[in-house]
N, C-alpha and C positions, 0 to 999 in steps of 0.2 A: 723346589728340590734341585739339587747341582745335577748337569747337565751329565757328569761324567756316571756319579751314581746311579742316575736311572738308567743308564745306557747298559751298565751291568748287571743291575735288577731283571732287567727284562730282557736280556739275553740269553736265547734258544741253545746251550752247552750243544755242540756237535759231536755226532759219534766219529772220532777220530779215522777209523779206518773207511768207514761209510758203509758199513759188514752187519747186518743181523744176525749175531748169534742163538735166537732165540723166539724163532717164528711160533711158538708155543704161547711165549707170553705177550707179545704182540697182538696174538687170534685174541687174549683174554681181554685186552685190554681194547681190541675194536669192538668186543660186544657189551665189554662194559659200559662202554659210552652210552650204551642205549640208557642206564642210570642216570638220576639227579649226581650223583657221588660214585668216584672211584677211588679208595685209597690203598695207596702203594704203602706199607707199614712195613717197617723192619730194622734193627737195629743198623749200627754204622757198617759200612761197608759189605752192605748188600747190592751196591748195584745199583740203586732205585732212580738215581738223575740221571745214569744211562740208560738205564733202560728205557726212559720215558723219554728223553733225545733219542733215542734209535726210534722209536716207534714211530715219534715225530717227522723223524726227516725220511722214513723208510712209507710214507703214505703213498698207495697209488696217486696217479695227477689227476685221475678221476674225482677219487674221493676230497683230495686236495682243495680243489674246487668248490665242493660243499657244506666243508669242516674247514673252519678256521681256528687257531690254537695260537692262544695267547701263554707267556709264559711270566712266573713272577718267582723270582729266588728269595727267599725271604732272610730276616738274619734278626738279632736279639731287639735290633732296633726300630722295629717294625711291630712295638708290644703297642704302639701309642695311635689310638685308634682312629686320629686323624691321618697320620701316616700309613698308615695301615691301607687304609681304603682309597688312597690319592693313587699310592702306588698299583691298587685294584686298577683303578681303573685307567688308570696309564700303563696298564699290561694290556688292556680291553683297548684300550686307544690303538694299537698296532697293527689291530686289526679289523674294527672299525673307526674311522679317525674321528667322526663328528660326534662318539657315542662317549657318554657321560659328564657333557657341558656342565649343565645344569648341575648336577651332584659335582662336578668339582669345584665350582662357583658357592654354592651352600660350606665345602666343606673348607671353604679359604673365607668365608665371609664370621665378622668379628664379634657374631655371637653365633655360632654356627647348631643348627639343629638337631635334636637327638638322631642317634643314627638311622635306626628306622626310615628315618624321613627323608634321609640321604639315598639310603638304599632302594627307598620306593621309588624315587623319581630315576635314578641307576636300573633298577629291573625295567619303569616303562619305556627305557631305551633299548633294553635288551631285547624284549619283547616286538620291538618294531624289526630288528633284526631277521632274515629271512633265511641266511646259511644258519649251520652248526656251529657253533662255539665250545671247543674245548682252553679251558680256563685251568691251565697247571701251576700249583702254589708247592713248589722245592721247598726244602726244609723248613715243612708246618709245625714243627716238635718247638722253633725257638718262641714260638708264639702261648704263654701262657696266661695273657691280661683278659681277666674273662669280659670285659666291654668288648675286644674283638673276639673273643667264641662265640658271644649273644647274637653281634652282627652277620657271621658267619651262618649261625644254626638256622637266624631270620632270612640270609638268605638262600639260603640251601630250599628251606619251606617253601618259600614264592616266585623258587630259578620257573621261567617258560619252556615250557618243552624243550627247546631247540639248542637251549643253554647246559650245559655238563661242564662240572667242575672234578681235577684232579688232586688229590693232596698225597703227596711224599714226604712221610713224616716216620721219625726213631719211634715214636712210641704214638698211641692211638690219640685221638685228638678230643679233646672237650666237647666236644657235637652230639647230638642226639641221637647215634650212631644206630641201636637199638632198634627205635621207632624208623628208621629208615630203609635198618635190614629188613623189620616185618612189612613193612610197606613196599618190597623188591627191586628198592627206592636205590640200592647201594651194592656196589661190583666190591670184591677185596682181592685184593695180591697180598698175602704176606710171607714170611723167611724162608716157609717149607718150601714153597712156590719158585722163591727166586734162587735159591740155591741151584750153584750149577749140576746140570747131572751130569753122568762119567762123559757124554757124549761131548754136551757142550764144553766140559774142562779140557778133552782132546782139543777141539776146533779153536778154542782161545789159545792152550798153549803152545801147540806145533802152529796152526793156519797164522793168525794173530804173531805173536811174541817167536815164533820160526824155533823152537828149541827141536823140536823132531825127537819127542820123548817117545818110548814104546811104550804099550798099549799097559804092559804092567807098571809102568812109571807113572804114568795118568791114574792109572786106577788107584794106586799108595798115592798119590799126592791127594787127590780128591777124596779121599778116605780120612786121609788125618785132617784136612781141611775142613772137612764135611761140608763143601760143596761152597765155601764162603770167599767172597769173590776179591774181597781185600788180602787176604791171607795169599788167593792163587795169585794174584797180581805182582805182591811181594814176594813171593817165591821167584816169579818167572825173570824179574828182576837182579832178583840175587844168584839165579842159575845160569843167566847170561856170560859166556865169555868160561866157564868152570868144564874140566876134564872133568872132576866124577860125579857129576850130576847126581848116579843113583846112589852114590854114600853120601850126597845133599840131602837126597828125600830119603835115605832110615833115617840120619841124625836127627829129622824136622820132627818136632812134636811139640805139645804143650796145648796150654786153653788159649783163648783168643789174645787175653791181655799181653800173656808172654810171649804168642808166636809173632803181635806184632812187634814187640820188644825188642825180638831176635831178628828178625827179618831187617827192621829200621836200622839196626845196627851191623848187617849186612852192608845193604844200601847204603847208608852213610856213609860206611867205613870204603867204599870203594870209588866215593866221588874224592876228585883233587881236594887240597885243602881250601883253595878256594872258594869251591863252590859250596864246601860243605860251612864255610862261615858266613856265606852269603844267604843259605837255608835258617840255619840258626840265627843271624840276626834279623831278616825280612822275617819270620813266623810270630812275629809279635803285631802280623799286619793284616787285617782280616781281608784285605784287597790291597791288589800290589800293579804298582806300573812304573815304567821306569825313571821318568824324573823321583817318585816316591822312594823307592828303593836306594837311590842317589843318595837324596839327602839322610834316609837313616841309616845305612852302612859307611858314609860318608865315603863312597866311593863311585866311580865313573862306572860307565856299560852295565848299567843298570837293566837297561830296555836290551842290550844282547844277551847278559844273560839269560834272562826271562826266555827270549826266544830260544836260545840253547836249550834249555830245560823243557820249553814247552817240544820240539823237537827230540829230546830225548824221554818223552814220557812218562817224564819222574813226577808225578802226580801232581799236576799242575793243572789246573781249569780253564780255558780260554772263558771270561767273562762280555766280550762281545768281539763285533765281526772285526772289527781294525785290529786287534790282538793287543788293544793297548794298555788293559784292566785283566790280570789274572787272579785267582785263589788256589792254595792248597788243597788238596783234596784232605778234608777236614782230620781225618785219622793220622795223616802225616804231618798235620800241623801240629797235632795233637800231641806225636810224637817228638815234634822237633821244638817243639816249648818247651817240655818235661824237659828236655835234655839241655835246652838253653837254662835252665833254672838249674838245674842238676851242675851242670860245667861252668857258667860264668854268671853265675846271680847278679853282678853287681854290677851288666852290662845292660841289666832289663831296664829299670830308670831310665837310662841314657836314650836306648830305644827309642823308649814311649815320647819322652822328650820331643827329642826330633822329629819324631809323626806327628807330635802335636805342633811342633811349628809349620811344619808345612800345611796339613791342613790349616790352620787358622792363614797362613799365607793365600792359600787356595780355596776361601771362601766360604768352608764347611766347618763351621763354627762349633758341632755336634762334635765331633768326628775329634776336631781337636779337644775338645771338652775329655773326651771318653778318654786321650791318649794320654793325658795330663792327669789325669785321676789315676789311671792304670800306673805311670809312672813317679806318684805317689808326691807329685807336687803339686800341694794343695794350695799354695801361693800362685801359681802361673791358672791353675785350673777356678780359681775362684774371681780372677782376673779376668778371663775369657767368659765367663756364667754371668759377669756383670757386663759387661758389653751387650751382650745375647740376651739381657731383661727387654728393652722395648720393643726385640724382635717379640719376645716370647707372649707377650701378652697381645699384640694387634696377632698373632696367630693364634691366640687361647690354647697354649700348649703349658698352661700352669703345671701340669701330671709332671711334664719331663724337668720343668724348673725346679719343683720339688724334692725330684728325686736327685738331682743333682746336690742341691742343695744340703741331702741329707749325709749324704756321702762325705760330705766337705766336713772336716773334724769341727766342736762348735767355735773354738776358740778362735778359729778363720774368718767365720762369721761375724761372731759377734765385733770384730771390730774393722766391720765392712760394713756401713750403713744403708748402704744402698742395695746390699744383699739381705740384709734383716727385714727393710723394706719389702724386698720382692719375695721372702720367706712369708712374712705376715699376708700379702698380696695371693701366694698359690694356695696359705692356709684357710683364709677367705673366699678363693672360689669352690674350695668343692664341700664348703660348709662345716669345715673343721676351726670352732669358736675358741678352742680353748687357749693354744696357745699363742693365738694373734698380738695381745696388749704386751707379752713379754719380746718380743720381734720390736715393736713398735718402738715400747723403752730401749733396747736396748740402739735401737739406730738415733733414737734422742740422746741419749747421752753424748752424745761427739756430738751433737750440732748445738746444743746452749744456745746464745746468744742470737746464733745466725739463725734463728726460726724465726727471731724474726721481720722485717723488711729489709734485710742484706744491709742498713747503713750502718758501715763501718765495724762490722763484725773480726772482732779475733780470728787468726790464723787457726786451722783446726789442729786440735793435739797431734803431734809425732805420733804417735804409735796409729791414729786411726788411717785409712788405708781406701782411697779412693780412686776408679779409674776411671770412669764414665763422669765426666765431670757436670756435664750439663743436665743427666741424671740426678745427681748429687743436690743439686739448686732447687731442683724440683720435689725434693725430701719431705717439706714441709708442708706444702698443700698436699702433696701425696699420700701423710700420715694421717693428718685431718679428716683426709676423706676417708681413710678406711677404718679409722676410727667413727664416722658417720654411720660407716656400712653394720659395724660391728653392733654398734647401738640398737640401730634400727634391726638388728636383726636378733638382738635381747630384748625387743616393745622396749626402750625406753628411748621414748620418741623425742621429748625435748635437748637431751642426748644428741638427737642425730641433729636437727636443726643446729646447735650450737657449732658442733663442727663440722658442719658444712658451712654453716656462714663462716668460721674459721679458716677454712679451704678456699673456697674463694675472695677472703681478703689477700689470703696470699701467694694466690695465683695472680701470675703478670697480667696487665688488662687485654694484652693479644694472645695469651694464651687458652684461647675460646675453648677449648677443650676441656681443658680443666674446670675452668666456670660452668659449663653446663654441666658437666656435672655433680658439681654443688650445687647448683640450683635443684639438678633434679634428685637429687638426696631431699633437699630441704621440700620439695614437693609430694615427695614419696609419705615422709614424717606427718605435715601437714594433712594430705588423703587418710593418713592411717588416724588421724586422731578425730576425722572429723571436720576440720576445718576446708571446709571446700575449695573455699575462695580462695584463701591462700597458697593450697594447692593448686588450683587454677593458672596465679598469677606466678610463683615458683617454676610449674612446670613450662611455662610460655617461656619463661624467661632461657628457660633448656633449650629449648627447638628456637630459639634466636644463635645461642650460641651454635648448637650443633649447625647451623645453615650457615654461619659464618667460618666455621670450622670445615666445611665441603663434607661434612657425613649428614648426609639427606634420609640415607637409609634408615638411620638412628631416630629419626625424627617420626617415625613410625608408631615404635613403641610408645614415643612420647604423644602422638593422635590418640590413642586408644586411653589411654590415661585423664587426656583434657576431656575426649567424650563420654569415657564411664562420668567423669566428674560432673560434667553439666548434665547427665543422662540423671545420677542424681539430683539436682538439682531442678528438676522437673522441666529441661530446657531441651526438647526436643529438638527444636528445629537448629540451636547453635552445636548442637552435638553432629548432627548431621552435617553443619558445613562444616565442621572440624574433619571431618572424614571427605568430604568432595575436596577440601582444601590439601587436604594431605597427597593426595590423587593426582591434581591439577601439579603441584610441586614436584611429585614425581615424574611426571609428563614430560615437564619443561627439559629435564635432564637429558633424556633423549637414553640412545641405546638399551639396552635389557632392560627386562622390570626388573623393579628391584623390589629386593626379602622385604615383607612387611608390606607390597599392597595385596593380598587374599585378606589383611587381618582388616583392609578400611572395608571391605565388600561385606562379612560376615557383620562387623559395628551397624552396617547402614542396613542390614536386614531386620536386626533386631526393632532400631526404628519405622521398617515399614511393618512390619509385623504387632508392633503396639498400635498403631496408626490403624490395622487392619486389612493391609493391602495385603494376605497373606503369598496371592501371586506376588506379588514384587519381593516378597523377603524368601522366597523358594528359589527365586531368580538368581538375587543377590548371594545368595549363596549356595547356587550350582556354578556362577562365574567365577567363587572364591573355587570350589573346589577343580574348576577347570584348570586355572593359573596353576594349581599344583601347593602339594604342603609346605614344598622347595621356597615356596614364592612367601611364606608366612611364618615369621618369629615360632619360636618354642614352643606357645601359648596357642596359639592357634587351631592347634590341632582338637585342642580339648571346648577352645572358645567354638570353634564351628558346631560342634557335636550340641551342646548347649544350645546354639542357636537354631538351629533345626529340629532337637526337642522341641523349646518352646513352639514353634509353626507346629510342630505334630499336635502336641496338647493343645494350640488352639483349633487344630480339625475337629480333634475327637479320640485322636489316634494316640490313646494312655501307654497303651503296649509296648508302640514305636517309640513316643516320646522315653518309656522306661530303661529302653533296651539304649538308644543313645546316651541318656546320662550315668549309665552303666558304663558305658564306654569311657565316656569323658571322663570321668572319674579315675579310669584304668591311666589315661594319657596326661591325667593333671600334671604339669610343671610347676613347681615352688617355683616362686620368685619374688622379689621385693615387691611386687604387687599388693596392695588388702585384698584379702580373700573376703573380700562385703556380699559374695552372692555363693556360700557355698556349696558344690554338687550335691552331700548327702541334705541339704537343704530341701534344693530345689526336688530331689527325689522324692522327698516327704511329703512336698506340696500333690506331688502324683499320687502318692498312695493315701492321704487322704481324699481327693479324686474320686478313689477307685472304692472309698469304703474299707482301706485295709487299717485301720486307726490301730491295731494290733501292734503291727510293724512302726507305725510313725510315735504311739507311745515309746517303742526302745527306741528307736531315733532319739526323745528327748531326753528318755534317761540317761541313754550312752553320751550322751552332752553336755548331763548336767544341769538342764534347762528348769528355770524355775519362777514361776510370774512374780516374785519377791527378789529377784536379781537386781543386781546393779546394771544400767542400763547402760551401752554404749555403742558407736557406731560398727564398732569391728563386728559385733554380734545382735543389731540392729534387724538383720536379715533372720538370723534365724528365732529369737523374739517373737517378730513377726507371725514366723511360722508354728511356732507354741501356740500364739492367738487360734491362729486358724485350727491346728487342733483343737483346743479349746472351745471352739464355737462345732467344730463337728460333734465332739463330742457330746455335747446338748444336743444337738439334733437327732442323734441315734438312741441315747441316751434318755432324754428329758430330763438329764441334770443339772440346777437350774444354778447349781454352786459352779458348774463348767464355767455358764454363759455367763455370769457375774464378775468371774474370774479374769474371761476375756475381756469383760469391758475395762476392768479396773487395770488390766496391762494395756491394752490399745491403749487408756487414755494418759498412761504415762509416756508408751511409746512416742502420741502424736505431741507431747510439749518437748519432748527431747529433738524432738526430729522439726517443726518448728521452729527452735532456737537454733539449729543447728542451719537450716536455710533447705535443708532438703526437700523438695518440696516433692518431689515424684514419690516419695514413701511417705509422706502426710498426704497424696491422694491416697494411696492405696489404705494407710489405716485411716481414713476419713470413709471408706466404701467400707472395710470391715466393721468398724462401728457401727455404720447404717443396719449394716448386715447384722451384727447381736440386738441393737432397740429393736428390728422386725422379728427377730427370732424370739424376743422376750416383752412381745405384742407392744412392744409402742412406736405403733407407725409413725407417730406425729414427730419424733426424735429419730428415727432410722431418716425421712425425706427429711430434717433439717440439716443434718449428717452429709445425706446426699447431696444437695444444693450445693454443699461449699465445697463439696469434691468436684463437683459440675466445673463450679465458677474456676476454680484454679487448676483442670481440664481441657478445658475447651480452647483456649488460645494456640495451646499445643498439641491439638487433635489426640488427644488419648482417648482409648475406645477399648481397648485388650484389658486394661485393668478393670473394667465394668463389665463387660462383657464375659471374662472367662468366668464370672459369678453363675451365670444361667438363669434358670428360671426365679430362685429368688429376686437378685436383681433387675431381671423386666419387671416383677409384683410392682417392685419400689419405683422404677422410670415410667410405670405408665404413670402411675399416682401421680409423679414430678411432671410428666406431658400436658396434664392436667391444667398447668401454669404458662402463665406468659411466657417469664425468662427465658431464655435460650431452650428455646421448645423446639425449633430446629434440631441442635444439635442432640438434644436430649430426645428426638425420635430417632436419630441416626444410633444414637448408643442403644435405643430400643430395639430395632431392626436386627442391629449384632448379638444382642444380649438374646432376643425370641430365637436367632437360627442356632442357638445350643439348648433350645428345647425339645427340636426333635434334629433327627441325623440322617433323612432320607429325602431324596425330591419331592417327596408329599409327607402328609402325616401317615406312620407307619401303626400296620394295625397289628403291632406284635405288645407284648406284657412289656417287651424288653427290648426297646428301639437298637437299632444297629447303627452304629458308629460309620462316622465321613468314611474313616481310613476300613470299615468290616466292607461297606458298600464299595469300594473300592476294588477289594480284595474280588468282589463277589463278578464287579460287573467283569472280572478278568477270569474269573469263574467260567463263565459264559466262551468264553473265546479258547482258540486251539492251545496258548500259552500251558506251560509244565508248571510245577511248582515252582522251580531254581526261576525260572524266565518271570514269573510271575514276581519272584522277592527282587529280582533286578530292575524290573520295569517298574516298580514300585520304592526304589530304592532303600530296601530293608533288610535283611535277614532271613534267611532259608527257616528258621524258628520263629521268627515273627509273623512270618508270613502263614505256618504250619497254627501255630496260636489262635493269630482271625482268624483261619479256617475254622478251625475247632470251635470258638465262639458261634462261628453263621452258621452251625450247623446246630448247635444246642438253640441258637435263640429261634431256627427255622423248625426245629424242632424234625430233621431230617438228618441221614448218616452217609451221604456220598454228595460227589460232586454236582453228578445229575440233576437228582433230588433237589439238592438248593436252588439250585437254576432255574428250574421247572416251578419250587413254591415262589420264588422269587419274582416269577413273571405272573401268575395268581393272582399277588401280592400289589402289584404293578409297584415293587420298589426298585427299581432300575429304572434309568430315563432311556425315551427314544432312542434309538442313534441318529445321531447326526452329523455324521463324519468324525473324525479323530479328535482327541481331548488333548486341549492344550495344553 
């Protein structure tokens, strides 16, 4: 962000005289703080930035000391909720300097994480903080993009004590405001409040402004005012230097609209003409400094008048300490535009014009965009929006490329191709399909011939219109590929392959960039269809290019991808070095971790977790969650949740496992990803678990699901999970058309999955087959079943996929132990498979044994811990934790804490102690 704008973003408005007018509202506004929220509401020209500068600078140096006050002026360009929060926290930086690294690293990096995620790792900085923090956001009102109200409301909810936010805003702000009044969460100042009373209207306009009105003068002026602080300011103004004062105040009257009307036209009319043409042509400038002013009045003493003005108090803002950035005080900008539109319309263009050159001279590519649109040249302004495309997209600011875009009349467009390009491109990111192909065509049409390998291509037509040249060249792998993206993102998968191989023929061989990402289009296409291998060797080919290209970070996403694939692929252990290789490559880099390793810790959990080490995959991902969400792609958030389920469910702990992929579910991110293991899936697998076959019936209905389907890998997983219905079914049931049902799906399942190379889901329906011949008594075909799920098992230590069966499948492993063949390992799968037969350090002598995660819950039971301390120490939910309870207490068959404790120790299902548990 330019050096000069943040300086006046975050600049603390001084109260000019250094005078408190209003120790009244200051008291309010010290006890407000004690609040999450204090908001200062009120229409314009109430007062509200001064007042909350006077309050500011009028702090004892006691208090001074322990409050620190950050301040952030906000303005219409601040809707964009990467900006948004940069700027947060570069108000936050002022006052502590090391505070919000992390979150501004997240929100600069080139796929930057939902805000949430931003803001979580923002709060744990806030939180380490020991002073107060008051956090002032000046004109909240221009803020209407609800992405920043969400971020805002999030973080209002999870500010740390110590942290209070202010907002000065025209009208109430999109917040939860409600819930935070009944929670006494929230301080208000509004119009009735700040209205001067007779008292203060004396002291500002005799003390202040020196008029030396008598006390009936004050009291008629503040009467017809009604107390409103713009109006008293323009009167005192206009009374200045005047013999009849009191036949100024009868003639004054009217509503707000006209008295500032009248008053403005006081004022004006009594500045030299020069100055008053220097007001009228600078008001078209929402920040003004004196080179600025220069070049749009085209005139010298730019920087003295400013001082003059700001010296003579004609409603002028000092915007930081050097004096070198001012603003209007908005009402009288308000007023001196009407009137520049009114008197010289046809000088407005010109204006804008020249602010737009200077800005784009001075670096602020935005700024000149906004001034160029404003002055209604969509030629210069479409010019400047095509330069600003490669910035826009390494910043993922598609929202603001958009919106410019849409401004731009079509016919500007359209014969800009490199705009129609970057049109199709912000269409694409925020998942709007429809009118991408028509963008596409229309930036083809002017490139014909030159699409393709540049020899010797015609001149492009006259009338098409290009600035960004090197841009321009890169047109055609660039269509390719989003034409890739489009496909893949309407399932028509050969689609996306085709043009991506397209895309990378006609990307240069050193532009690694571009290549890797047609590779990893064409790997994407390939995972989604099925095709492993290919997938495989696609995506590799991506994480060459991106390493070759210096984005390492990128190369993250692309680990998780080769190891879900070999994860498929029943290839344990090269999934695992996919993720320690990904690791080692980040290392080597040196400086910060970077985004995307939390997401190799959470991969390699899941593999010690099937492996059985469930300590090592609770490890694995207490270290993912240590590094921070900061530290892990999009996907992460909902990936971890999952992978912690699954450790839960293989405790025992249904509950905890439910309550996380409820979560995950809440945090799911779409992405070109296959969704091959989906949450309400995986949820179903719990509640058949749990014996709720009720709820996992509408699961399949609401799916569609049907053992007469057409099979395929995208829906592979939940397939699967019909079976397993299916075979529950019969078991509760004894219906024997279930269990048949599942056999004749398993066994189309396992040829599909088979031919397809998958071999980690040809073990698993290899053990559900076992698992229906035992259910529909032929042993002799459930352990032949079994054997070959063993043999194509064991090389890769899978032990979780046998084992979460339970006691069925130890029936079937002792039977198999019975035999030579890998009788070793097939007692190890025993051993696992027996300890989910029962859920206590001994055999439990209840109807209704108690769960890893109830015994858990119980042995803390026993100890001084509260509830809240118990759900923390056990890292669950204050209702999760309230749930076990309620379970240990029906299956103890007892109604208090006590009680349980006491049958518990009876019962001898608690172990020894022997110092702390690791």
């Amino acid at each position: 962000m330019p050096i000069a704008l943040l300086e006046t973003k975050l600049y603390v408005p001084r109260s000019r005289r250094g005078l408190v007018l209003r120790p009244r509202l200051s008291e309010r506004l010290d006890r407000g703080t004690a609040s999450k929220l204090v908001l200062v509401s009120a229409p314009a020209g109430f007062g509200k930035t001064t007042l909350l500068a006077e309050w500011l600078a009028a702090r004892p140096a006691a208090l001074a000391g322990e409050r620190l006050a950050a301040w952030l002026s906000l303005d219409r360009g601040d809707n964009d909720p990467a900006s948004f929060w940069a700027y947060v926290i570069a108000a936050l930086r002022t006052v502590a300097s090391r505070l919000g690294e992390s979150a501004l690293a997240l929100l600069d990096a080139p796929q930057p994480p939902p805000i949430e995620t931003v803001l979580t790792t923002l709060l744990n900085d806030l939180g380490a903080v020991a002073d107060d923090i008051v956090l002032v956001l000046d004109d909240y009102h221009v803020i209407d993009a609800r992405d920043v109200q969400d971020g805002m409301a999030f973080l209002l909810d999870h500010l740390p004590p110590q942290m209070h936010v202010v907002i000065a805003s025209r009208a109430d702000p999109a917040l939860p405001l409600a819930r935070l009044r009944a929670r006494g969460e929230l301080a208000e100042i509004r119009a009735a409040e700040l209205r001067f009373t007779a008292d203060e209207a004396a002291a500002y306009l005799n003390e202040m402004m020196g008029l030396q009105l008598t006390a009936r003068d004050v009291a008629a002026l503040e009467g017809r005012t009604e107390g409103w602080i713009a109006a008293l300011q323009l009167a005192a103004l206009s009374m200045q230097g005047r013999d009849d004062v009191a036949g100024f105040i009868a003639g004054f009257a009217g509503d707000d609209r006209y008295v500032v009307d009248y008053l403005a036209e006081e004022v004006l009319a009594r500045q030299p003409e020069r100055v008053q043409a220097f007001l009228l042509q600078t008001s078209v400038l929402a920040r003004l400094s004196g080179p600025l002013c220069d070049a749009v009045t085209g005139q010298g003493g730019g920087k003295g008048m400013l001082e003059a003005l700001d010296r003579g108090n004609l409603f002028l803002v000092s915007l930081d300490d050097r004096r070198r950035w001012y603003r209007y005080h908005h009402l009288f900008a308000d007023v001196l535009q009407a009137r520049l539109l009114d008197e010289q319309p046809g000088q407005v263009p010109g204006l804008h014009r020249r602010a737009s050159e200077w800005y784009e001279q001075n670096g602020e590519p935005s700024e000149a965009v906004r001034h160029a649109l404003a002055a209604g040249d969509f030629e210069r302004a479409a010019g400047l929006v095509e330069l600003a495309i490669p910035a826009i997209r390494r910043t993922r600011q598609e929202a603001r490329l958009r919106g410019w875009l849409e401004v731009l009349p079509d016919e500007v467009v359209r014969v800009r191709p490199v705009l129609s390009v970057g049109f199709a491109g912000a269409l694409l990111a925020v998942g709007e399909l429809e009118g991408v192909e028509g963008r596409l065509r229309d930036a083809e049409r002017w490139l014909g011939p030159a699409t393709g390998a540049g020899k010797g291509s015609p001149a492009p037509p006259a009338e098409m219109v290009v600035v960004d040249e090197e841009e321009f060249h890169r047109l055609p792998a660039t269509i390719e590929l989003y034409r890739s993206a489009l496909a893949l993102a309407r399932g028509d998968v050969p689609g996306t392959v085709r043009h991506a191989r397209r895309a990378f023929d006609l990307s240069p061989e050193q532009d690694h960039l571009r290549r890797a990402s047609a590779a990893g289009m064409s790997g994407l296409a390939f995972w989604t269809s099925g095709d492993l291998e290919a997938g495989h060797r696609a995506y590799s080919a991506c994480v060459e290019g991106l390493r070759r290209a210096g984005h390492i970070a990128d190369t993250f996403g692309c680990a998780i991808a080769l190891a879900d694939i070999r994860l498929a692929q029943g290839r344990l252990g090269e999934a695992l070095r996919t993720y320690e290789q990904a690791l080692q490559l980040a290392g080597e880099q040196g400086g910060s971790v970077l985004r995307g390793t939390a997401d190799m810790y959470v991969g390699m959990s899941e593999i010690a977790r099937e492996r059985d080490d469930l300590h090592a995959a609770t490890q694995l991902l207490l270290r993912s969650q240590e590094l921070g969400e900061h530290i892990g792609l999009p996907q992460n958030r909902y990936r971890w949740r999952v992978a912690m389920a699954r450790v839960r469910e293989a405790e025992g702990d249904l509950i905890g496992a439910l309550d996380l992929l409820n979560e995950a579910e809440r945090l799911y991110v779409s992405d070109f990803f296959p969704d091959v293991r989906p949450v309400p899936a995986l949820r179903t697998r719990v509640w058949i678990a749990q014996g709720r076959l009720g709820e996992a019936l509408g699961w399949a209905r609401q799916r569609g699901l049907s053992v007469g389907d057409d099979l395929s890998y995208l829906r592979e997983f939940e397939h699967v999970t019909l079976a397993r219905l299916l075979l529950a079914q019969y078991q509760g049931e004894r219906a024997e058309r279930s269990a048949h049902e599942a056999a004749r799906l398993l066994e189309r399942l396992l040829l599909a999955a088979e031919a397809g190379g998958r071999t980690g889901r040809v073990i698993e329906i290899l053990v559900l087959r076992a698992l229906a011949h035992q259910a529909l008594g032929d042993i002799a075909a459930a352990v032949s079943f079994l054997d070959r799920a063993v043999a194509l098992a064991e090389p890769e230590g899978y032990v979780r996929v046998f084992a979460d069966e339970g006691p069925p499948m130890a029936f079937l492993l002792r039977a198999a132990a019975k035999r030579e063949a890998r009788r070793d390992y097939v007692r190890r799968l025993l051993a696992a498979a027996s300890g989910t037969e029962h859920n206590g350090p001994g055999e439990q002598a209840l109807i209704e044994p108690l769960s890893d995660r109830e015994l858990d819950v119980l042995r803390l039971l026993g100890s001084e811990l509260d509830g809240p301390a118990i759900a923390r120490e056990l890292m669950v939910s204050l209702n999760t934790m309230r749930t076990h309870t309620k379970n240990i207490y029906a299956k103890l068959a007892v109604t208090n804490r006590r009680a349980a404790v006491r049958r518990a120790a009876e019962l001898n299902l608690l172990p020894r102690p022997h110092g702390p548990r690791a």
